[in-house]
N, C-alpha and C positions, 0 to 999 in steps of 0.2 A: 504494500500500500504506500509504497514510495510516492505518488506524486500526493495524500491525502493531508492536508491540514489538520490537527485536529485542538477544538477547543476544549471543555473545561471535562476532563477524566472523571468518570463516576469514582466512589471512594471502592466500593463494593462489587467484586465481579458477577456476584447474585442479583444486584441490579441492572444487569444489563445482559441484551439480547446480543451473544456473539455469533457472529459470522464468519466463518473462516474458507475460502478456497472455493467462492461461488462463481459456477460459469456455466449460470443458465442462459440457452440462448448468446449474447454477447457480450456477457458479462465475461471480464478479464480475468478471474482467479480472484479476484477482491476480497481480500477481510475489514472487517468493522464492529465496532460494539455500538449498539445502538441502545439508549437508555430505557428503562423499562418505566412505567408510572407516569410517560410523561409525553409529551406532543412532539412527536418529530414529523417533518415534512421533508418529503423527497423531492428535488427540483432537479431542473434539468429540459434541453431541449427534448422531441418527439422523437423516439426509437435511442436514447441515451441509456435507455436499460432500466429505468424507474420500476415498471412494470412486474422484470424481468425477477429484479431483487426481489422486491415486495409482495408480488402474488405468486410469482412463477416458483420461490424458492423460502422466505419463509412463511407464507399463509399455506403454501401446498405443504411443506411439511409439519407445518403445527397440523392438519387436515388428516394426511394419510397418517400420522401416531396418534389422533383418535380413533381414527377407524381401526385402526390397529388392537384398540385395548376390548371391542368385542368377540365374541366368538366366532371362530370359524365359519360356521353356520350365519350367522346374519352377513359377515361380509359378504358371505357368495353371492347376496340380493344388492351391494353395494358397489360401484364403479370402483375399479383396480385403479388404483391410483399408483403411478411412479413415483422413486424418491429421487428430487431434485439432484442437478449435476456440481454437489457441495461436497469440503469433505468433510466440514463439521458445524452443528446449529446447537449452541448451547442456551438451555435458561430460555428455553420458548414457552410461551402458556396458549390455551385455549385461542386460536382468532377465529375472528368471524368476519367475514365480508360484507361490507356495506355498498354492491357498488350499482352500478347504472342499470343491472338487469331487470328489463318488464317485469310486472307481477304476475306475469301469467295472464289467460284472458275467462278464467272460472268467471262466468256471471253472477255469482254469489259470491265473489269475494268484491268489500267495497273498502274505500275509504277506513270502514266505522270499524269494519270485521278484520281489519289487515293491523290495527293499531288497536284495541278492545275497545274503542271508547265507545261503541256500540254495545256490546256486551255490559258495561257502566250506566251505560244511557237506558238498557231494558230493563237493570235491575232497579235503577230508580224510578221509573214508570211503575212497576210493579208494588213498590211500596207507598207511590203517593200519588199516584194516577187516580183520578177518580169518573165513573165509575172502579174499580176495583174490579178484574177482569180474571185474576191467577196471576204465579211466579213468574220468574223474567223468560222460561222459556213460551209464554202465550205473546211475547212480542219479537217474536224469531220468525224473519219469512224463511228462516232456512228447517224450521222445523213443524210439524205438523199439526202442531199447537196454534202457531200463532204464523203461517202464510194463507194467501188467498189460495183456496180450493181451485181457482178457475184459472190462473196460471200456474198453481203450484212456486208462488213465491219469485218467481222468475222479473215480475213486474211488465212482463208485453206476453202476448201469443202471436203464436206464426199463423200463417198463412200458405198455401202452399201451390202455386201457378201449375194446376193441372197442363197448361199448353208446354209447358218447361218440361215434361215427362211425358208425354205421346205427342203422336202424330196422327190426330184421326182419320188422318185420308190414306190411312194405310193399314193392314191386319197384323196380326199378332207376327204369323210367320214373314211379314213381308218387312221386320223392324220396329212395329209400330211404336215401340218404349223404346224411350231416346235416353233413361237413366242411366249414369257410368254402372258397371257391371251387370248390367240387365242383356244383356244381347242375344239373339238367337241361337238355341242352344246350350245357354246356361242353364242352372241350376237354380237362379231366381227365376228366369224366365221360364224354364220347366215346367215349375210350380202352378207358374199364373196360366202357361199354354193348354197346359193339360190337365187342367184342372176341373173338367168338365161344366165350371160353371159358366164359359166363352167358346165361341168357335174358334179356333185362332186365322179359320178361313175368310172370316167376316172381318170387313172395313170397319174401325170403332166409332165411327160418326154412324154407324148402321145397326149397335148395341141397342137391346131395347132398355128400358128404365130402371128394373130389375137386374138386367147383366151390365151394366153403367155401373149400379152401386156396390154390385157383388165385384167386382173387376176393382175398384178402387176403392169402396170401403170398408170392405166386409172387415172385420175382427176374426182375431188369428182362430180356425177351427180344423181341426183334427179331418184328415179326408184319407180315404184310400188310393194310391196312385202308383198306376204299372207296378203290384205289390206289396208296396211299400206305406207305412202310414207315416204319413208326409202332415207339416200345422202348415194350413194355407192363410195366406194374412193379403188383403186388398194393396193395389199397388202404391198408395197411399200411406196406407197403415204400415207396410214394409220399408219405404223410405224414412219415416219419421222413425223409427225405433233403429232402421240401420244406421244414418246419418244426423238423424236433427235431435236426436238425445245425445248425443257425444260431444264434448270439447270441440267446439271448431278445428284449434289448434291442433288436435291430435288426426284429421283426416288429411289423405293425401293432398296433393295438391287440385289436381285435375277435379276431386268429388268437392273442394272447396267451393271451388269457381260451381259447379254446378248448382250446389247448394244456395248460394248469394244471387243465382239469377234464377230459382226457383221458389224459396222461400223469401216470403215479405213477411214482419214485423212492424204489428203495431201497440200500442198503448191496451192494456189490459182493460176492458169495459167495466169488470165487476171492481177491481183496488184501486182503476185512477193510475196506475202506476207505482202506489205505495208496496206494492208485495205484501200486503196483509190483509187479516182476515178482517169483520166488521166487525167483531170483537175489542180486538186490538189498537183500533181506530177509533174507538171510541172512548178511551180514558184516556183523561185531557189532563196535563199540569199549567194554570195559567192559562186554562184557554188552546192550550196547542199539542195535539197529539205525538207519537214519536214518530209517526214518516212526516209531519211537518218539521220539526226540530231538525232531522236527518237528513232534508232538502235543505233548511234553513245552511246560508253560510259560514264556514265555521268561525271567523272571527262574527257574527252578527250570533251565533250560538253560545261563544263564550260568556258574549256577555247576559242573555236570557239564562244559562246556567248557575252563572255569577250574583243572580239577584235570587234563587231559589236557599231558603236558611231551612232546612231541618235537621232536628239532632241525630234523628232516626238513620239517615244517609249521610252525617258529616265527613268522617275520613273520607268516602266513596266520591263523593262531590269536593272535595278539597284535590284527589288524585284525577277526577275528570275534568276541574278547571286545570292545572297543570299540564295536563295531555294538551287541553283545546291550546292552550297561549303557547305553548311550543309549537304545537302546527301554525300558528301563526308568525311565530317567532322566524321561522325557517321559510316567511313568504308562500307557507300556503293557505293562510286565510281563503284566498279566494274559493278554497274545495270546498263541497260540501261531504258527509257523511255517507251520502249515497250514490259517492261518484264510485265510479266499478272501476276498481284497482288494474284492470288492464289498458283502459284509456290514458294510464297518465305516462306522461313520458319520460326516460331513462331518468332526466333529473330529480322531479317529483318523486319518481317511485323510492329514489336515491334516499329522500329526505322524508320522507312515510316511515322507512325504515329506521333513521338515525333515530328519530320520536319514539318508534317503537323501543329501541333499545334503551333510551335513555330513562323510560321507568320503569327498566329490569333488574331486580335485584341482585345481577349478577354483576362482580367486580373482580380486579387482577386480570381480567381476557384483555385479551388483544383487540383493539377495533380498526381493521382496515380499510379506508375510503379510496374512492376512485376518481378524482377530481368532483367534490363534493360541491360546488361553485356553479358547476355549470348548468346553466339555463336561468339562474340568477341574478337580478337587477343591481349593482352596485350596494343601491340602498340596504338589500337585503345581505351581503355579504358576512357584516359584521355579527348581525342576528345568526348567521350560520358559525360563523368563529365561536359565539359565544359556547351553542350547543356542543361545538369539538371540545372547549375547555373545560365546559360539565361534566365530559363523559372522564376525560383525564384524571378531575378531580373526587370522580367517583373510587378511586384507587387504581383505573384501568391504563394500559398501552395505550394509544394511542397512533395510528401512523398512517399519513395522507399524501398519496400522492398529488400532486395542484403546480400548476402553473399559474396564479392570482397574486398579487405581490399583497394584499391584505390579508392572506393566508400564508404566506411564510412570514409575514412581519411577528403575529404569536406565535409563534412554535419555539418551543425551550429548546431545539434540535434542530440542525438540517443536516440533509445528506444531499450533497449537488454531484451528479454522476452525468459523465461526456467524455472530451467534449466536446463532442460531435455525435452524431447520429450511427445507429449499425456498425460497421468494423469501423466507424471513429469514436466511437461513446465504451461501453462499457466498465469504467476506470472512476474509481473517488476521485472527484479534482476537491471535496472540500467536504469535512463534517466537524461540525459545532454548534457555535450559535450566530444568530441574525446577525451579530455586530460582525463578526470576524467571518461572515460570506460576505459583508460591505467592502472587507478589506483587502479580500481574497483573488483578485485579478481574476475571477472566471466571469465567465458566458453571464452566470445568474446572476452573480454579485453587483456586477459592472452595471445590469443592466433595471437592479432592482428597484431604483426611484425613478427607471426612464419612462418617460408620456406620450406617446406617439402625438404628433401634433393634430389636427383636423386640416384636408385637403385645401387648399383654394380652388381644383379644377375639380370638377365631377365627372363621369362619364353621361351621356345624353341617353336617354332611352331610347330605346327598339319597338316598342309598343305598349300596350299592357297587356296585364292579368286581371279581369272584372271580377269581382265577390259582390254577389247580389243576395241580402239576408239570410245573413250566416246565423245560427243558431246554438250550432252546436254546444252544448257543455253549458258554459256561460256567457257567451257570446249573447249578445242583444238586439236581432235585427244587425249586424253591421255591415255594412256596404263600403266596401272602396277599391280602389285601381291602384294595382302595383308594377308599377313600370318594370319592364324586360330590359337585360341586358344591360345590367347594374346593379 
């Protein structure tokens, strides 16, 4: 670690995460101690190796010596994880990963359910909701207690474009099902061909009324066929249980696209959209039920929270106003509770997370971030520093990768690694503190109080992009023109 600076030495080798002989990826052989309990930040230009250190080599090995300390038997159900190209990690504790990946796109995972303050939110309903309705699980659309019977909690029902699944101007054997795996000769289409209750010689614009319904809706029943007792289910009723009960995300690609141009979704008639039942919807605190609360926005929820005093839910409401003002804290006021954990984007879900973690009574882990800043208004920067410094001072690691000069300015640590990119990076050019990477002659140091100035010439546009009443999320009606090519 010859070209490495190093600032102020822990006293204690048990306090510090040693590194010794790491060359994952492009990392040079590098050793370092990296302080434990405290806020270090990794800097460095893009492909400098930050990554590389940090996730590729000690989050993957703090990772595979947990999975390590189960049984045989549960790893086999667990991804084999390699041990990084190190040749030694001293003094690592539990990490966890905080970084950019989606929540998944589970339509019952929101907001409320990804962070418990849902779960907080039902159990106070339950105790002071009035009417008085049952326990907190009669205000769960995810349980059978308390979701609308008529979507089953979902909050829309589909729809399903019969013209997107046949072709009436043709018969069964001539193609007539246009479904991905339905095709002549398969084994769904078998089913439906010879199922005696269609010709498969008849044109289906030429089906009478009876074999129209039998043909797409009959309910799965038991039939005899070429030997065999075969459950026959309408072509209808076969697509919704093959395709439109599954995870989007988990079908292939091509049954995707089919799906999205055969099923339509709209608003649930009987909940309004709420996912609950009219039970549930009717015990009010204040006048306002919990899918109003759960729409409401959550800094506009904090404070309706905030003005609720009983002794009966204090701690519980003392730990749910805390929840709400950190998600505001970290600039996501703007969500509400029953925004569905898959639409929010890499940074959002980033800071969903950090929240979650931060009122877990787990301390001494490791927390690893992955440029925690980004999609972040300036404003909101320091409101995210602060939450880094909470988690530190819970007794935990700390350690973030970021390129934001208002996020290495806190850090009790850096580690600046280049310096250059790919086979020019890989190498400490500096590890200590803020002051002494000011002083440090590298890429980051040099360039830590620089401002890029604001242009005088712009470039002219090419045309636009029209948005004519956007809606989505939170969006208001917004209309405008984003000039092309610039």
């Amino acid at each position: 670690m010859s070209s490495q600076q190093t600032g102020r030495p822990a006293a204690d080798s048990h306090d510090l995460i040693q590194v010794r002989g790491a060359r994952e990826n492009n990392l040079a052989d590098i050793s370092l101690d990296i302080p434990k309990r405290r806020l270090t930040v990794f800097t460095g230009v893009s492909g400098s190796g930050k990554s590389s250190l940090v996730f590729g080599t000690i989050a993957a090995e703090s990772q595979r010596l947990i999975n390590e300390t189960y049984t045989a038997f549960i790893q086999s159900f667990m991804p084999s994880l390699a041990r990084p190209d190190v040749d030694a990690l001293h003094n690592l504790s539990a990490a966890i990963l905080v970084d950019q990946e989606r929540m998944g796109a589970n339509v019952r995972s929101t907001v409320g359910t990804a962070t418990d303050a849902s779960t907080m939110l039902r159990i106070i309903f339950s105790r002071l909701g009035r009417p008085y309705v049952g326990p907190s699980m009669h205000f769960s659309f995810n349980l059978p207690d308390g979701m609308c019977p008529e979507c089953e909690g979902l909050g829309r029902v589909s729809a399903v474009d019969v013209d997107e699944l046949v072709d009436v101007e043709r018969t069964l054997n001539e193609g007539a099902i246009t479904v991905p795996n339905f095709g002549v000769g398969t084994w769904y289409w078998r089913t439906l061909a010879e199922s005696g209750f269609v010709d498969p010689d008849v044109k289906l614009k030429e089906f009478t009324p009876q074999q129209w319904r039998d043909f797409l809706h009959k309910p799965a029943t038991k039939i005899r066929q070429n030997d065999f007792n075969v459950t026959y289910e309408g072509l209808v009723v076969k697509v919704q249980r093959l395709y439109l009960s599954k995870d989007r995300e988990s079908l292939q690609s091509h049954i995707r696209a089919f799906v999205d141009r055969a099923v339509t979704f709209r608003t649930c008639p009987a909940c309004g959209g709420s996912r609950l039942n009219p039970a549930a919807l009717s015990s009010r605190i204040e006048g306002r039920n919990i899918a109003e609360c759960s729409a409401m926005q959550i800094s506009d929820l904090a404070g309706f929270v905030r003005a609720i005093e009983d002794p009966s839910v204090g701690p519980l409401m003392a730990t749910l106003r805390e929840l709400l003002d950190s998600l505001v804290e970290v600039g996501l006021g703007y969500l509400s509770l029953d925004r569905e954990s898959g639409t929010l984007s890499g940074g959002e879900a980033q800071r969903v997370k950090m929240v979650r973690h931060l009122g877990s009574a787990l301390t001494d882990v490791t927390y690893v971030f992955d440029e925690p800043t980004v999609g972040l208004h300036p404003h909101d920067v320091q409101r995210m520093n602060d939450l880094l410094l909470r988690l530190r001072d819970k007794g935990n690691t700390v350690l973030v990768v970021e390129h934001e000069p208002e996020v290495i300015e806190v850090a009790d640590h850096v580690v600046d690694l280049g310096p250059g990119a790919g086979s020019s990076g890989g190498t400490v050019c500096y590890s200590g503190d803020v002051a002494g990477l000011r002083r440090s002659g590298t890429l980051t140091g040099t360039h830590l109080g620089h401002r890029t100035p604001l242009r005088d010439k712009i470039r002219a546009p090419t045309g636009q992009l029209s948005i004519s009443g956007a809606t989505l999320h939170n969006l208001k009606d917004v209309s405008v023109d984003l000039p092309l090519g610039c």
